[in-house]
C-alpha positions in Angstrom: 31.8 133.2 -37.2 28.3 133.4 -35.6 29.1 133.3 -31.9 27.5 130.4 -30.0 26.3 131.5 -26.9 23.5 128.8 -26.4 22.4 125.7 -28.3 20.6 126.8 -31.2 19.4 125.0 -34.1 20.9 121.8 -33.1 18.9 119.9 -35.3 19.2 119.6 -39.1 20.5 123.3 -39.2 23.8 122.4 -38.7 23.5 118.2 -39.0 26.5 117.8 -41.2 29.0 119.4 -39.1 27.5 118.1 -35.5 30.2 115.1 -34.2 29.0 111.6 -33.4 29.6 109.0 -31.0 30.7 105.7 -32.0 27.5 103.3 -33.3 26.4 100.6 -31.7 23.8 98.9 -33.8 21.1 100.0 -36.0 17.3 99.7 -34.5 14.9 98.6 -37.1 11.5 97.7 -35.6 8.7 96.6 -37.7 7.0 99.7 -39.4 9.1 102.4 -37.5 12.4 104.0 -38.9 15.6 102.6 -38.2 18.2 104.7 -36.5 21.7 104.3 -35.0 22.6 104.3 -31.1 25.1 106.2 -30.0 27.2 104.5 -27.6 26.9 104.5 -23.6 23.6 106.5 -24.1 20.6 104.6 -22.5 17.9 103.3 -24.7 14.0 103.2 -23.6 11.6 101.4 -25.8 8.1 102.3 -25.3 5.5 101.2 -27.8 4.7 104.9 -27.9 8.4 106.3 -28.4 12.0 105.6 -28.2 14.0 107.2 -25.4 17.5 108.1 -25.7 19.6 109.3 -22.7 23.0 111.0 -22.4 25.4 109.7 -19.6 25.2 112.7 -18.1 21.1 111.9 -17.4 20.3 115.6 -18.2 20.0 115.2 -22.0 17.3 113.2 -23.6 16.1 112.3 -27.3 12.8 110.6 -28.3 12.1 109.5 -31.6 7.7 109.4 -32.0 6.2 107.9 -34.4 2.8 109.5 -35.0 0.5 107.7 -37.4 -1.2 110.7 -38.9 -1.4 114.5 -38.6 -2.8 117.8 -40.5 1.2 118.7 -41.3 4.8 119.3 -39.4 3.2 121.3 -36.1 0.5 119.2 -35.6 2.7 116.1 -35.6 5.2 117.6 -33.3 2.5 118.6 -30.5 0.8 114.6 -31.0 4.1 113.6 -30.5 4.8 116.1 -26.8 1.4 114.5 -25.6 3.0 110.8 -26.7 6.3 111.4 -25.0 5.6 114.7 -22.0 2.2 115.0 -22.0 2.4 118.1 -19.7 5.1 120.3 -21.8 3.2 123.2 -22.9 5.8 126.0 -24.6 4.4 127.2 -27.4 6.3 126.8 -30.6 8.5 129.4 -31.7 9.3 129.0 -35.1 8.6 126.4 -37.8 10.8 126.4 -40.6 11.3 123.6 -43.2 14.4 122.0 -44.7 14.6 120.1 -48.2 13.2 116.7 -48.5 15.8 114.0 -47.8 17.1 110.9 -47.0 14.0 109.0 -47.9 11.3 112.0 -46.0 8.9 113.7 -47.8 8.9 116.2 -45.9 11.3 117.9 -43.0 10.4 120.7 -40.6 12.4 122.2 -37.9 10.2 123.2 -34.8 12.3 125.9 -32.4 11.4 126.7 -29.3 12.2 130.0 -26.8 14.5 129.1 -24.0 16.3 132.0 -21.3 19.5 132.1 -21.6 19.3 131.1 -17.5 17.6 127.7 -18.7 20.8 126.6 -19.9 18.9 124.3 -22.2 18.4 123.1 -25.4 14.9 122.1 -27.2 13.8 121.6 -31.0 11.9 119.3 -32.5 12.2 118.0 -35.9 9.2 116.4 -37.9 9.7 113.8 -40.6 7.0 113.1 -43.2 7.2 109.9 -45.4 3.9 109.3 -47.0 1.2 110.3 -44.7 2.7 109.3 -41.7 5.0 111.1 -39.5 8.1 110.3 -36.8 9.1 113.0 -34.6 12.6 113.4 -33.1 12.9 115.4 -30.0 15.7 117.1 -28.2 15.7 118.4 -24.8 18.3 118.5 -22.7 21.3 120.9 -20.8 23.6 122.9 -22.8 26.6 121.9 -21.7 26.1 118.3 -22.8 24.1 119.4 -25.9 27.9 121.0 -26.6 29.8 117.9 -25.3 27.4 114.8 -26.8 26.5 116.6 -30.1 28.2 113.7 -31.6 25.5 111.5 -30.6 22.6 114.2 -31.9 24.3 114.6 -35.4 24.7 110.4 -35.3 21.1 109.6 -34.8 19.9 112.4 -37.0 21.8 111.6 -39.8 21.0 108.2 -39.7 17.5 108.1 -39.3 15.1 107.0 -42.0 12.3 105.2 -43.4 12.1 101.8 -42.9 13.1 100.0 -46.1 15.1 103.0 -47.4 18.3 102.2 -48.7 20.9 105.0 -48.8 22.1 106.8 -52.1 25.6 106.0 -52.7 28.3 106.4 -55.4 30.7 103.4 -54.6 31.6 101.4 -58.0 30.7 104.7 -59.9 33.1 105.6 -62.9 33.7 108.9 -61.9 32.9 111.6 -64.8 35.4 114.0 -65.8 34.6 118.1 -64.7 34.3 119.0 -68.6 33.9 122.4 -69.2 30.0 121.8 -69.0 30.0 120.4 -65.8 32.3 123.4 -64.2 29.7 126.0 -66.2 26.7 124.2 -64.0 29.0 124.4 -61.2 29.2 128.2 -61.5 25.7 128.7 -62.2 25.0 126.8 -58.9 27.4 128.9 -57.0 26.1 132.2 -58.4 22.5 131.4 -57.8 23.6 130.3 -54.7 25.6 133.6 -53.4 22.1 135.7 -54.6 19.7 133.5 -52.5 22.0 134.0 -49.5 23.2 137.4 -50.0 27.0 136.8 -50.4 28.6 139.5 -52.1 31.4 138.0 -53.4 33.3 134.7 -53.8 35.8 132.1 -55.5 36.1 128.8 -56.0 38.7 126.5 -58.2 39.1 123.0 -59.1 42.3 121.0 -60.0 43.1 117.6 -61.0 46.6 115.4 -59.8 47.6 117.6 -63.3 47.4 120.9 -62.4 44.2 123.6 -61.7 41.5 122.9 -64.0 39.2 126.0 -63.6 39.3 128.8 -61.1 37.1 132.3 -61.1 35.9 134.7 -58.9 32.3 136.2 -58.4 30.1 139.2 -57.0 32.3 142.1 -55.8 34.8 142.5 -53.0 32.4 145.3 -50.6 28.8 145.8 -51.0 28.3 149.0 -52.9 31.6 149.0 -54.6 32.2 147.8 -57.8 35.9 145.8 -57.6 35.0 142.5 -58.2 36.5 139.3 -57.1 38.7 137.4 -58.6 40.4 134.3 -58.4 43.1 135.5 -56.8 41.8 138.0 -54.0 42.8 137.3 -50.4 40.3 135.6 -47.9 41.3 134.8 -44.5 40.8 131.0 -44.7 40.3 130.7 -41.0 40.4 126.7 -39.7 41.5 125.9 -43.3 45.0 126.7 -41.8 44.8 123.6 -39.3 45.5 120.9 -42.2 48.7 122.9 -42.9 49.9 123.3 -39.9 49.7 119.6 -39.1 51.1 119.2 -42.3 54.1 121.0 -40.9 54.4 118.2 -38.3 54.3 115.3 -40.9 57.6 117.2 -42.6 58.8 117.0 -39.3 58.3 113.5 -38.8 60.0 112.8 -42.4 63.2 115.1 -41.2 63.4 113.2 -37.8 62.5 115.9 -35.4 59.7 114.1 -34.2 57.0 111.3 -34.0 53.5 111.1 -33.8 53.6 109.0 -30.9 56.1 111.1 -28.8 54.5 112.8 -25.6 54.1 116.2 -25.9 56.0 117.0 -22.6 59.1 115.6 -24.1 59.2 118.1 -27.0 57.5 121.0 -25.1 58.0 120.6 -21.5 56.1 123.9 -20.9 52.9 122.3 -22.3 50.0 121.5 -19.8 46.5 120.8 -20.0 44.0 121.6 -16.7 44.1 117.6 -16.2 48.1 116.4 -15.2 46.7 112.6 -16.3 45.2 114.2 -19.8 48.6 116.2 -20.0 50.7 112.4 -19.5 48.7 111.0 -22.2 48.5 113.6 -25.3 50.9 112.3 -27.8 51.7 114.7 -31.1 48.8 112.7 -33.0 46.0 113.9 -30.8 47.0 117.8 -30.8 44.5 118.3 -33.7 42.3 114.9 -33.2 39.6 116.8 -30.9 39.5 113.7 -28.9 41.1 114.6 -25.8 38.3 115.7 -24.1 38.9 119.3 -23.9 35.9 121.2 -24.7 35.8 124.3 -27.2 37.2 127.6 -25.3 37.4 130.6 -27.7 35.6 133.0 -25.4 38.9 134.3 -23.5 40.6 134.6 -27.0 37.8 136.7 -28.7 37.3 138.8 -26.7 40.0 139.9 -24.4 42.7 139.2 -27.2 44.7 141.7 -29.1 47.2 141.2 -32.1 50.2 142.3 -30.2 49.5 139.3 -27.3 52.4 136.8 -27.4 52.1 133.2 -29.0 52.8 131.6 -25.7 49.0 132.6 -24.6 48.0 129.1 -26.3 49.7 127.5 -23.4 49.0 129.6 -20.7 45.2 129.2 -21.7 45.5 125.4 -22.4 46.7 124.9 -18.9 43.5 126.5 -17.6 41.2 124.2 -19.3 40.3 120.8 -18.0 38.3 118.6 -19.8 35.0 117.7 -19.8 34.6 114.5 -21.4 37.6 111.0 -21.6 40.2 111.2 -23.7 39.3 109.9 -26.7 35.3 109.4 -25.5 34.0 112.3 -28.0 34.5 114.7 -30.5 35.2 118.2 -28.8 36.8 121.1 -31.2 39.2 122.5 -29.4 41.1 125.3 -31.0 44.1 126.1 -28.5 45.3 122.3 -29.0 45.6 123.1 -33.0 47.1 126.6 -32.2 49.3 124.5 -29.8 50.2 121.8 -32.8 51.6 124.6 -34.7 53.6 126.4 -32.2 55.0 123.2 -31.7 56.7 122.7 -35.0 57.8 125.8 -35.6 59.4 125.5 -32.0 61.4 122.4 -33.3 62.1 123.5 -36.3 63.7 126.8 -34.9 64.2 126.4 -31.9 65.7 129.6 -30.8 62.9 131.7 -32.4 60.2 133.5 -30.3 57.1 130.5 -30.9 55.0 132.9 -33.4 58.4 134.1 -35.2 59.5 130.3 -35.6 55.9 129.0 -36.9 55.6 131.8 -39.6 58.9 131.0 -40.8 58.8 127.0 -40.7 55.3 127.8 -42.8 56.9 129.6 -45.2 60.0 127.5 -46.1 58.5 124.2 -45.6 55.2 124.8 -46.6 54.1 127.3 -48.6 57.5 128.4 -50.3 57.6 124.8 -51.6 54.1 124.4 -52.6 54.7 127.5 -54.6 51.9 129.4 -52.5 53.4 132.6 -53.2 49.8 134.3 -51.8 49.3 132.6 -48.3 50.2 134.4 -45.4 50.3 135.4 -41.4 50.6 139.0 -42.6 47.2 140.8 -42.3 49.0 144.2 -43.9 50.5 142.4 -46.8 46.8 140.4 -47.4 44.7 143.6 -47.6 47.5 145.8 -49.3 45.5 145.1 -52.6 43.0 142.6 -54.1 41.3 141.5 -51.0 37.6 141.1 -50.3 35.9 142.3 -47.2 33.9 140.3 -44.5 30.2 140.9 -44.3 27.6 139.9 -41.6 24.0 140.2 -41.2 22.5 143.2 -39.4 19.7 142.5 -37.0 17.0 142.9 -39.6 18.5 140.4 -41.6 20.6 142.3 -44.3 24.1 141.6 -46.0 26.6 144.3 -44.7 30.1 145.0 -44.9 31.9 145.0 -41.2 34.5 147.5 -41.8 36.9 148.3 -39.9 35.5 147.3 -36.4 35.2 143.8 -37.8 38.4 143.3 -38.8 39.6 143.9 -35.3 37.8 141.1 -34.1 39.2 138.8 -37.0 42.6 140.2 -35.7 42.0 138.5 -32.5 43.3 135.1 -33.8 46.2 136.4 -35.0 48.4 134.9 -31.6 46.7 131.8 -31.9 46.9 131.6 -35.5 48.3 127.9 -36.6 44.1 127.5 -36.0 43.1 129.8 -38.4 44.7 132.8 -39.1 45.8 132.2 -42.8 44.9 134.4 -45.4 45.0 133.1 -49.1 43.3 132.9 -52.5 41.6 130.3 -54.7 44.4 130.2 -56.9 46.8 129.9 -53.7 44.9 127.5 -51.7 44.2 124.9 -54.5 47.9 124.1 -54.8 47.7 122.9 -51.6 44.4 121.0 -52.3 46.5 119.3 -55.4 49.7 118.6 -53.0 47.3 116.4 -50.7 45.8 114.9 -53.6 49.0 113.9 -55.1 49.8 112.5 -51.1 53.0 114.8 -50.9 54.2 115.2 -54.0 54.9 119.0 -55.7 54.1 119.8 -59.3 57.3 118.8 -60.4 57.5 115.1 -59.4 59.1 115.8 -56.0 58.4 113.4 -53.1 57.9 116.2 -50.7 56.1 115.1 -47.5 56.3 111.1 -47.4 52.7 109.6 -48.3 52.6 107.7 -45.2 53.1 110.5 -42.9 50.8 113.2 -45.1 48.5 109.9 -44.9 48.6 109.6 -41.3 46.7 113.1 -40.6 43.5 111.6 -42.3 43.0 108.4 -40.1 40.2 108.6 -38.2 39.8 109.5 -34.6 36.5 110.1 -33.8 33.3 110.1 -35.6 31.8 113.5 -36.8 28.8 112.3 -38.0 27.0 108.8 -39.6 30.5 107.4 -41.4 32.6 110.6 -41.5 35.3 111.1 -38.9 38.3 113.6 -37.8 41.7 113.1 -38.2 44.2 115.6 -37.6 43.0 119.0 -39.4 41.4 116.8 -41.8 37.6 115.2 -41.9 37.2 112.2 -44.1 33.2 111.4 -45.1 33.0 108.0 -46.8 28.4 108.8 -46.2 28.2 108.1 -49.8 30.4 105.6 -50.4 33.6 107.4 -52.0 36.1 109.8 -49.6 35.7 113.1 -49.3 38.5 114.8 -47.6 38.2 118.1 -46.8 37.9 121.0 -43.6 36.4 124.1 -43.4 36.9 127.6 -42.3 34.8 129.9 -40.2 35.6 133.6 -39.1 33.8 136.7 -38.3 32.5 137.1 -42.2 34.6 134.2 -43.7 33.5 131.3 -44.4 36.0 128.4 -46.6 36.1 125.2 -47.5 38.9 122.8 -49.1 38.2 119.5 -50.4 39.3 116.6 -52.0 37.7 113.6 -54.0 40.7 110.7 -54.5 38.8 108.1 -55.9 38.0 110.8 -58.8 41.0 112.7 -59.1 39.6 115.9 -58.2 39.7 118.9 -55.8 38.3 121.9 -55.3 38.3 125.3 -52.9 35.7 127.9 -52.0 36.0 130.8 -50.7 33.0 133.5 -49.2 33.1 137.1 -47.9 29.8 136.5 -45.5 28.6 135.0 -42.5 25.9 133.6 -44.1 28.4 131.8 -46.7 28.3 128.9 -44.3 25.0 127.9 -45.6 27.0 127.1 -49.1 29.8 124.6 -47.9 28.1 121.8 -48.3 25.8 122.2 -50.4 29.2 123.4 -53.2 30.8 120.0 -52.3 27.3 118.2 -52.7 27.3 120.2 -56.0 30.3 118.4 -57.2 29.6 115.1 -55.9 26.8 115.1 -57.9 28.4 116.6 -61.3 31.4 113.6 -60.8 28.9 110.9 -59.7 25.3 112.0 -61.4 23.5 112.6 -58.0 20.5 113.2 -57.1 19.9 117.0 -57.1 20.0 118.2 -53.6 22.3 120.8 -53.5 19.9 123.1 -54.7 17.4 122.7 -52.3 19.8 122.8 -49.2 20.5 126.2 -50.8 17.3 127.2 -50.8 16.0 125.9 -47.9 18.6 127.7 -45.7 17.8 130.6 -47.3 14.2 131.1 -45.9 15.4 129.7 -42.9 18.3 132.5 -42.4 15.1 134.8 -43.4 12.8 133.1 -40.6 15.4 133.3 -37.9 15.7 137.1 -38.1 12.4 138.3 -38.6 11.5 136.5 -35.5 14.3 137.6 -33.1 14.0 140.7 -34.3 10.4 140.5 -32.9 11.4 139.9 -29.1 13.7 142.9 -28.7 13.3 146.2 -28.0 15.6 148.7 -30.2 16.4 151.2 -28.8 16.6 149.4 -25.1 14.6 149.7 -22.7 15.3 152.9 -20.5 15.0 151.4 -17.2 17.0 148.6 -17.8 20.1 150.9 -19.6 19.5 153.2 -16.3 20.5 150.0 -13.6 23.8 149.4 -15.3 27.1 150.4 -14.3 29.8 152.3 -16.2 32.2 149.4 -15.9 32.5 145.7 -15.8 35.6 143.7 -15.3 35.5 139.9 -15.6 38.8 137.7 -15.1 38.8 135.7 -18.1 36.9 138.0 -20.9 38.8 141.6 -19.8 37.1 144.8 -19.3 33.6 146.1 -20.9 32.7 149.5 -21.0 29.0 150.8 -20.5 28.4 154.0 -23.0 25.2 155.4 -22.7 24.3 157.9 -25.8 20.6 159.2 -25.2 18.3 156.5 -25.8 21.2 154.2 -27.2 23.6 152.3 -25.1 27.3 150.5 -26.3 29.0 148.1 -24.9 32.7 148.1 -25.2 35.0 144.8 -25.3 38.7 144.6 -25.9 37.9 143.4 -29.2 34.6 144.5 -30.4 31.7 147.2 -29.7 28.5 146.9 -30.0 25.1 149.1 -29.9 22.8 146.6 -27.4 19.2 146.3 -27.7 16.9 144.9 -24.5 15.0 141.4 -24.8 12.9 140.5 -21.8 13.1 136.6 -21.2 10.3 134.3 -20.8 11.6 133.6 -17.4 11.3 137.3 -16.1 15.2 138.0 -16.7 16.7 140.8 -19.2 19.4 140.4 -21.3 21.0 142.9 -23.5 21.1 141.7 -27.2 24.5 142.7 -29.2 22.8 144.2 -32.5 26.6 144.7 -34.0 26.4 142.7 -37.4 30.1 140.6 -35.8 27.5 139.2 -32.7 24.4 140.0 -33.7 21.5 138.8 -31.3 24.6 137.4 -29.1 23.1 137.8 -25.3 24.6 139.5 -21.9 22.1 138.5 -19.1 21.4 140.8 -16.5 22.7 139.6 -13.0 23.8 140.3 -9.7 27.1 139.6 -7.4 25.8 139.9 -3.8 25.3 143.5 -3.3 27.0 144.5 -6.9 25.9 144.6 -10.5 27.0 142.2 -13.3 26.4 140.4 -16.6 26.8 137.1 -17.7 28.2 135.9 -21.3 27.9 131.9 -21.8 28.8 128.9 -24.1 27.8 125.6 -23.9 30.4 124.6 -21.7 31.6 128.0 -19.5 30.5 130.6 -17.7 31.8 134.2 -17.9 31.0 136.7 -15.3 31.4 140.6 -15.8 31.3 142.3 -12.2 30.9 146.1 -11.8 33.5 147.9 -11.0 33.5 150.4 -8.6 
């Protein structure tokens, strides 16, 4: 899990995962593209551009058509002098993306913005025949975080006029022969060696039983046990459909409903807001729609494995939300850790709140299921056949974590119902198979009642053009057929589980690298187009992340200084303190200096901003290029870590 201090790569780089706000209608002027806009934003025509505004007013998009330019830069500066004539930044980095969606021709313009900007700006250029429509993004952080749903929705639905979207509605689905899986493992291999994943596995199953299932690369870099289908990955947010899963078990026994308050069940549970507290029901502790905006800071970093499970409510009650319930998508991961607690709570109710999940998991869940290799228990996981995470160093190359990484990983284990499952491909595609079979086991047993299994996948709130969240589970009907499925993100895991009903199938892939996010979708566009003979994209995402992931290091590696500079390592204290993040010790070892948090340590490099400020760069491959900003407290030192929405503040300690 890359660590998101700032908005970064908003645009196209991660388009399929960014949240969208309800449509209104599609805008289709003569000759320009059409587009969908996103609710209560405000809409500008001008015959040069189209202006989109956030309701926050801080946050603006313009789409520019330019008639004609030399290539992507070149459009993307006509278009600055169409829209802000006087913004001058330079661009930072231009990097393309695979031709889609009816465009020739995509390139990603980035842009250099201090961390004290707290702002967002990219540019993306669209070719279709010679001429060229720019979309620009400027605007705050904190409501590039909150009102990415309305970026990812005009994004994804822009496209030539005329164009009609590829679909595979009315399709006969075609069957995964053993053909089709071998150019499905091709795609994945090729895949892992563009983007330097050591090792992985992926299965597929049918309402039958598993069809296929393998393993490939090798569990660490430089050693030589390979993977196999059944070595342990931590499946990270894969764990959130199960645990709600747990819930709709709990409906079927009587223990609750989804539309019981929250208070009644838990009393103890509270939310910053008392009038978002009166309105969660059961249904929206994994919906995302409650307003409460992603906090994992707290929990990364000033977490250990021993804290107690009851820290997800202590937290949840210090977090207000930024946005009305039920307004936008915000992933919260406390309200999913929260879901879980919940049910194991009612399930045993005289159980400490971790105790009681782990073992209502177990016997309602995974003993059942037969998922004899899923578990809570990081020593029994990586007792044997387990493969290690691996990150990118600040030059750019694959390495293992170790050791150091792993303690970080550890850090969700109290807050675990949101991620903190380990399993295999063999494991985790029974469960794939029991949602595809809507609750029944391998033997014919109605497990979980259809309706209540069911009930997790209606939509909540849009997560893009036609694909919305449910509760743990994402439904994208883009293409015209389902796809249900979630992902899974930690420090050097990266999952996905997915499920096709119209065809019958499902499938699971598992990655040992950071940079394995860059083949989730791509693997499920694989099999769309194997099932439904698709175009051939998948491929070309693939690649085209590749050089991107390439292009991103080489130039941050340019802007900092390694080791730091002296004068700046001279100013700081030994010790910071900051309420919410815990301690951070300042070790200075010659020319090198570490910083020390509860959870992770890291050698720092220097990068001098454009706006005269230092930061110190984290160069450890779990953060790398993560930023602490220089500061002061009145008369005493300090350092500042951000997200989109917070602010965390590390004052010296004397």
């Amino acid at each position: 899990m890359r660590i998101s201090f700032a908005v970064a790569a908003i645009l196209l780089a991660g388009a399929s995962a960014l949240p969208a706000a309800p449509a209104l209608a599609a805008t289709a002027a003569p000759a320009r593209p059409t587009f969908t806009t996103p609710d209560a934003w405000t809409r500008r025509d001008d015959p040069k551009f189209v202006e989109l505004t956030a309701p926050e007013g801080d946050t603006r998009l313009a789409i520019v058509d330019v008639a004609s330019a030399a290539d992507a830069r070149a459009a993307v500066a006509a278009a600055w002098k169409l829209w802000k004539p006087d913004f001058a930044r330079p661009p930072k980095l231009v990097t393309l993306r695979a031709a889609r969606n009816g465009w020739d021709e995509r390139q990603v313009v980035d842009y250099e913005v201090s961390p004290n900007e707290k702002r967002g700006i990219q540019a993306v250029a669209f070719r279709a025949g010679t001429g060229w429509t720019v979309l620009i993004l400027d605007g705050s952080e904190a409501t590039l975080e909150k009102r990415g749903a309305a970026v990812g929705l005009v994004l994804q639905s822009l496209r030539p006029a005329g164009y009609a979207r590829e679909t595979f509605a009315g399709r006969t689905p075609l069957p995964m022969t053993p053909e089709r899986i071998a150019q499905l493992q091709a795609f994945v291999g090729e895949a892992m060696q563009q983007l330097g994943i050591p090792g992985a596995a992926f299965a597929l199953t049918d309402r039958k039983g598993t069809i296929y299932s393998t393993g490939l690369g090798v569990r660490e870099l430089g050693r030589p046990a390979k993977v196999s289908a059944d070595s342990e990955f931590m499946i990270a947010s894969n764990t959130k459909g199960m645990s709600t899963l747990l819930l709709a078990k709990l409906v079927d026994e009587g223990r609750l409903t989804w539309d019981q308050p929250v208070t009644q069940l838990y009393p103890a549970f509270k939310l910053g807001s008392a009038d978002t507290t009166s309105k969660v029901l059961v249904r929206h502790l994994v919906c995302a729609c409650t307003g409460l905006p992603r906090k994992d800071m707290e929990w990364l970093f000033n977490t250990n494995s021993a804290s107690p499970a009851s820290g997800t409510f202590t937290q949840l009650a210090a977090t207000a939300p930024t946005s009305g319930f039920g307004e936008v998508f915000q992933y919260n991961n406390l309200m999913a850790s929260a879901a879980g607690y919940l049910g194991g709570h009612l399930a045993y109710p005289g159980m400490e709140l971790g105790k009681a999940y782990d073992r209502a998991m177990e016997e309602k869940i995974f003993k059942p299921l037969g998922m004899t290799a899923t578990t809570f228990d990081y020593a029994k996981a990586m007792a044997g056949d387990w493969a290690r995470p691996h990150g990118d160093s600040i030059d750019g190359a694959t390495v293992a974590f170790g050791n150091a990484g792993m303690k970080l990983n550890r850090s969700v284990i109290p807050y675990r119902p949101a991620g903190g499952a380990w399993s295999t491909a063999n494991d985790l595609i029974k469960y794939v198979r029991f949602e595809l079979n809507e609750g029944r086991l391998d033997n014919g047993t109605q497990w979980v009642s259809a309706k209540n299994l069911l009930e997790r996948r209606a939509p909540f709130v849009p997560v893009g053009e036609d694909r919305f969240y449910g509760m743990g589970m994402q439904t994208d009907r883009d293409l015209g057929v389902d796809v249900v499925h979630h992902g899974g993100s930690m420090f050097g895991y990266k999952s996905d589980i997915m499920l096709v009903p119209s065809a019958g199938i499902g499938a699971v892939i598992l990655t040992n690298a950071e940079d394995g996010q860059s083949l989730l979708r791509p693997f499920m566009r694989r099999l769309l187009e194997l099932i439904y003979d698709g175009k051939p994209e998948a491929a070309g995402d693939v690649a085209a992340a590749a050089a991107r992931i390439k292009a991103e290091f080489a130039k941050e590696r340019q802007l900092i200084a390694l080791p730091p500079d002296p004068a700046a390592v001279a100013a700081l204290a030994g010790a910071y303190t900051s309420p919410e993040l815990g301690p951070l010790k300042i070790e200075k070892r010659g020319p090198d200096v570490l910083f020390s948090f509860t959870t992770v340590t890291s050698k720092a490099a220097t990068k001098k901003n454009d706006d005269g400020s230092i930061s110190f760069v984290m160069t450890d491959p779990t953060i790398a290029y993560a930023p602490v900003v220089v500061a002061k407290d009145g008369d005493r030192r300090a350092l500042i870590i951000r997200d989109g929405q917070h602010e965390y503040r590390f004052a010296e300690v004397r």
